[in-house]
N, C-alpha and C positions, 0 to 999 in steps of 0.2 A: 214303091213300098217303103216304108219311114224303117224298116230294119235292116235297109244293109247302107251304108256309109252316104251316099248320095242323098238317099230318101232321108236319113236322119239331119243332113245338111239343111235338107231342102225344108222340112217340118220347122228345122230354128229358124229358116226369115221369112218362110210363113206367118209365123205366131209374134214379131216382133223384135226377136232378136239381130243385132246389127252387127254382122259377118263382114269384115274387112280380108278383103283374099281367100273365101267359102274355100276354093279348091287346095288350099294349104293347111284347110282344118281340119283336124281328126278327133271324131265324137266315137267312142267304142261301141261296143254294142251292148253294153250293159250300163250304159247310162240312159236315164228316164228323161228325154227331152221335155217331158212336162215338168219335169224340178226346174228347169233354166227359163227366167222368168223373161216376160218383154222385155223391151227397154238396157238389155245385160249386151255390155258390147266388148266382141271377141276378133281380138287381132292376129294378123298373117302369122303360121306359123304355131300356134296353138294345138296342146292334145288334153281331152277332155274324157275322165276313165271314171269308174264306182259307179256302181247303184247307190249309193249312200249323199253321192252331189250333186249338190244343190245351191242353185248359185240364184242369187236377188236383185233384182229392179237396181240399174242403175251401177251395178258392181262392171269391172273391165280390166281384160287379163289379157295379157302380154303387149302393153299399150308401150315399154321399152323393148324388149328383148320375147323374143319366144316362151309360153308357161305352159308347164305340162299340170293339171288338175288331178289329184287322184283320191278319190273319199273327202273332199270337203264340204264345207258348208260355208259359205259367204252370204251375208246379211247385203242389207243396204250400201249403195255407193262404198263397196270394195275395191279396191283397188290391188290387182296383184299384176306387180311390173314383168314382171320374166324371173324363171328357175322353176322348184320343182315344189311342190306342197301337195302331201301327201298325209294324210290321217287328219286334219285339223279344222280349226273351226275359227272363223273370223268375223263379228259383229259389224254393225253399222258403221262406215266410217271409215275401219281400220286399213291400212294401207302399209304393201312391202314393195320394196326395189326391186331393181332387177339381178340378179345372180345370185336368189335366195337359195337357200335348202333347208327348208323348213319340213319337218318329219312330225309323226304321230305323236299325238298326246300334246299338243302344242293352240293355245285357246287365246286372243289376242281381243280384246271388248273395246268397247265402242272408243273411235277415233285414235286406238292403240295404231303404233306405227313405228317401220325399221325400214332403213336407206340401202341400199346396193350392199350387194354379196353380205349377208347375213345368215347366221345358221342357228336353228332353232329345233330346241326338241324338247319332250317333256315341260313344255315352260308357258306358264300363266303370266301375262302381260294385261292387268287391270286399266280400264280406260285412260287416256290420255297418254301412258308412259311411251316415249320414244326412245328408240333405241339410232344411233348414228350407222357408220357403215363399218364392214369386214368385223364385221363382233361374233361371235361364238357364245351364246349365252343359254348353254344348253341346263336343264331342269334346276328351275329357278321359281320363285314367286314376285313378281315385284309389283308393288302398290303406292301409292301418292300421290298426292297434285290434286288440285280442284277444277282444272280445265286443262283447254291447249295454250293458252298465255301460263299456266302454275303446274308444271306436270316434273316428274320422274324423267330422269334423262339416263340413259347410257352413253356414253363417250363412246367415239369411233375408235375402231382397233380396240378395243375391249373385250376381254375372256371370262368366261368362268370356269376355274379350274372342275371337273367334276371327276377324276381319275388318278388314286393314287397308286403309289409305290407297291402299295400291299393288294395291287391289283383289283379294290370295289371303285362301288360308285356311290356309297351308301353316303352322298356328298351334296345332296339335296340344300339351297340355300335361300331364303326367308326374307327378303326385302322390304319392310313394312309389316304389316300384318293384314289378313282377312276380316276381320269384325270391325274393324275402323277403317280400311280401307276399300272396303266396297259403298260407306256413305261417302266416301269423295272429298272427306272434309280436312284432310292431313297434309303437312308441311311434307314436299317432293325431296326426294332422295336423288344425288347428283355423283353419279361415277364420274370422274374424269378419263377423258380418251387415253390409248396406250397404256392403259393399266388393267389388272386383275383381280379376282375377287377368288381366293382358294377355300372351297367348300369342305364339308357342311357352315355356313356362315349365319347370322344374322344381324341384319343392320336397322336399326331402329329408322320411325320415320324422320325426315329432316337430316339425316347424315350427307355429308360432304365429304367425300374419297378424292384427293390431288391429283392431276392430272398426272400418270406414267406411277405411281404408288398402287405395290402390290398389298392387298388388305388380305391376312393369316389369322382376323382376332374376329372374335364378335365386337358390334359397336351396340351397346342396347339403352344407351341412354341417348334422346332426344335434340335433334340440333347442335352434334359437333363435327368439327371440323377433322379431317384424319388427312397425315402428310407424308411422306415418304414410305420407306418399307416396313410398315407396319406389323406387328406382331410378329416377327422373326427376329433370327439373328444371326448375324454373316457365317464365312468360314466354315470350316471342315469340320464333323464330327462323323462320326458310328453309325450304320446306319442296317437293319436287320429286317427282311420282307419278312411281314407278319407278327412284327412285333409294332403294337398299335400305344401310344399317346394320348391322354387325353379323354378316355372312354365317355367316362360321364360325360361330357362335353357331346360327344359325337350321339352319342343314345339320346340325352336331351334333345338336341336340335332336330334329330330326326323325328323324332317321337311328335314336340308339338308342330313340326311341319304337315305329318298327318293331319295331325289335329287339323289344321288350319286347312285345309283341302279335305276333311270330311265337312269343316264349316261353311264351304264354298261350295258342296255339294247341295249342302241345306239351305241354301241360298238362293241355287236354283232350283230345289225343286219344290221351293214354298214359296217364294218371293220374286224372282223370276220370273219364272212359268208366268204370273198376271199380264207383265209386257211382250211376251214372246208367244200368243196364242192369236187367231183369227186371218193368220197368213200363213202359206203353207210355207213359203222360205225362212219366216222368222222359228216357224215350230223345227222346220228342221235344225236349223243352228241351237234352238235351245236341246233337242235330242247328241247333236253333238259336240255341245257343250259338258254334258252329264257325263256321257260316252268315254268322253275323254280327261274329264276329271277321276272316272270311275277307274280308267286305264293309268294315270298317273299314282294314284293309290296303291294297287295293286304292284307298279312297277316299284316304289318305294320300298315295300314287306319286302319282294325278292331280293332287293337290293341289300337291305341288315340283315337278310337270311344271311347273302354270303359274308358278310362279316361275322358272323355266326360260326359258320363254317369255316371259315380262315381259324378263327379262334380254336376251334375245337382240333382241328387240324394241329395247330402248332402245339398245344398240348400233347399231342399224342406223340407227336416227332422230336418234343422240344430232348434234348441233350443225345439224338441216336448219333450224330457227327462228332461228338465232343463233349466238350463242355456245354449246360443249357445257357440259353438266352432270356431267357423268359424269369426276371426275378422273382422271388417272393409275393412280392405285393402284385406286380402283373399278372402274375399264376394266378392269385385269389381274384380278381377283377374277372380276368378268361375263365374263369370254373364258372363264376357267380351271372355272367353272361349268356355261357352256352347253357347252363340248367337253368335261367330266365325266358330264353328265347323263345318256347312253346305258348308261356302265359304272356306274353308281349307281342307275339305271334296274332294271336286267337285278339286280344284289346284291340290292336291294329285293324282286325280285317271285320271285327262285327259292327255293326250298325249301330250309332247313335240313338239310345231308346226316347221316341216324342216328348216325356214327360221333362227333359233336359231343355231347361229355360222355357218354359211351356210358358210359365207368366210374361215372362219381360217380351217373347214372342207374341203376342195376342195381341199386347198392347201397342207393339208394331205393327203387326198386322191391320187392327183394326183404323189405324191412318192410311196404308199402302192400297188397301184396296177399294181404296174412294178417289184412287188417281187411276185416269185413263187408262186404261191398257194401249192406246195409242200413244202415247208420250215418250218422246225419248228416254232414256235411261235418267243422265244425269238429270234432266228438268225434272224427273219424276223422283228421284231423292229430295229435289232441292225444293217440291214440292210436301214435304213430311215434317211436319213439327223438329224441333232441337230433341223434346221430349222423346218423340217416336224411335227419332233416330237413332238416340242413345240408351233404350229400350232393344231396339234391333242389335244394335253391338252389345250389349250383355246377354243377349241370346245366344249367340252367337261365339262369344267367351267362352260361356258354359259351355257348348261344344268342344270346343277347343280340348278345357279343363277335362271334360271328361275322358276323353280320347286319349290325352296322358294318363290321366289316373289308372283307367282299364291297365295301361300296357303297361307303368312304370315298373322296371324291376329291382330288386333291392340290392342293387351292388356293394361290393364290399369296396371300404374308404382306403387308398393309398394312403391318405394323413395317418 
């Protein structure tokens, strides 16, 4: 019988699949052996869990070290070396080392790639970007590069801070952008190894971060160079949990990071979808592709809720020990935030209405869908007019823009 362990064994090299050490593998019992395509080859020591995975011709897991699968989706010639991935979804190509821990909400596109013991979550990785080894670059966006010779790089031993003092996470951080960086056509972004990127951040395309420089600023102009400890400044000062810096800054960043992952939602599921249908591995990956875009959204709102709540919190407690903390002008900022937060709330979580870049969309469209549905991705941009192209990123923009607009709230000015 193909439902209890043996027979599910025995059904995957029936059908194709190439089992190195069968009696060392463990396939659960609610996983669908008809997701796991021929051709998919699975090494000694392997556990294989979810109804939800679904794994493609020519992908091959734990070909270094042991991998446990649980809820993903892997496209074509994937390659997952050994550790644990769980919630995510990996495209054509893309390939992690071995001693990963890659967790839910974590989406990596075609020929995206990360080396030994890496750790991943909530984080969008657009084709080509490689990330080196022992990096932590958890809920991030990074974008750039026009191939595997011109790509986005992370340095090894690389962090991104996402956890502060004031106990959020609402630290979500922007590396290129979504509407120019899904055409593929943009100058790659180059962290140097042994360095950090401390969130909510944005880095323009073409930035260069020094190798061992920890980055504290935005970079949003195009093609500089950034050296040492950037955006800080040494030494001891004051330091008070819940009393927050910078607001605008932090609400900005968040806000069009939405943006930019509701525009990546509309990407896949107008423009996408054409290359990701007529194979049931490719339709899965585009399902959890959505899935998990849908799920990064979501965790984003919760994530400024509690900043929200921290704010409101410290208002209410501010001076019960003493003397207050919280100046004048911070007070006004934290009032003007937490009575923002419902209408910022609500912008965030509704749905971009069609009629948002309807034009400049069309006029992409109507190039896009005269390319193959079999065509790889990138051929298939580089097959779309200049015209088209930059048609689809004013589309795309608009998203963006509007998504701020809904939520932006009128904070009161420290100046």
């Amino acid at each position: 019988m193909t439902d209890t362990p043996g027979g599910r064994i025995r059904r995957l090299i029936e059908k194709g699949v190439v089992l190195h050490a069968p009696a060392t593998i463990h396939v659960d019992e609610d996983v669908d052996v008809d997701r796991i395509a021929p051709g998919a080859v699975i090494y000694p020591g392997c556990r294989i869990r979810g109804a939800r995975t679904s794994i493609g011709p020519g992908s091959a897991l734990g070909a270094e070290a042991p991998a446990t699968i649980d809820d993903c989706q892997l496209g074509r010639d994937v390659s997952l070396k050994g550790g644990y991935f769980s919630g995510s979804t990996f495209l054509d190509g893309s390939s992690v080392g071995s001693g990963a821990h890659v967790r839910p909400g974590t989406l990596l596109e075609e020929q995206a790639s990360a080396a030994h013991c890496v750790g991943l979550k909530q984080t969008v990785l657009l084709p080509f970007v490689t990330a080196g080894s022992l990096i932590n670059m958890c809920d991030c966006i990074v974008a750039g590069g026009t191939s595997r010779n011109n790509h986005s790089e992370i340095g090894s031993s690389y962090i991104h801070f996402n956890f502060t003092p004031n106990q959020d996470k609402a630290t979500a951080s922007l590396l290129g952008d979504i509407p120019r960086g899904v055409m593929l056509g943009q100058a790659p972004i180059f962290l140097g190894g042994q360095g950090g990127l401390v969130g909510p951040a944005r880095l323009a395309f073409g930035t260069v971060v020094a190798a061992g420089a920890i980055c504290r600023q935005d970079v949003l102009e195009e093609n500089r160079f950034l050296a040492g400890r950037a955006g800080g400044s040494g030494g001891l000062r004051p330091h008070v949990n819940g009393v927050y810096t910078g607001i605008e800054r932090l609400i900005a960043n968040n806000l069009l990071y939405v943006g930019n992952l509701r525009a990546l939602l509309a990407w896949y599921r107008v423009a996408r979808k054409h290359l990701m249908t007529g194979s049931p591995y490719q339709e899965a990956c585009w399902v959890g592709a959505v899935d998990n875009l849908e799920l990064i959204v979501s965790e984003r709102v919760k994530r400024l809720a509690e900043v929200a709540a921290i704010m409101r919190r410290a208002l209410e407690t501010d001076g019960e020990g003493g003397a207050p903390v919280l100046a004048g002008e911070v007070a006004a900022e934290y009032r003007s935030m937490v009575e923002a937060w419902p209408h910022m709330e609500a912008g965030l979580r509704q749905e971009v209405k069609d009629a948002v870049g309807a034009s400049a969309r069309e006029v992409f469209l109507a190039e896009w869908k005269q390319v193959s549905p079999l065509a790889p991705y990138a051929e298939a941009v580089a097959l779309v007019s200049a015209e088209a192209r930059a048609a689809g990123t004013a589309w795309l923009q608009a998203m963006v823009e509007a998504v701020v607009e809904a939520a932006r709230p009128e904070l009161n000015s420290r100046s």
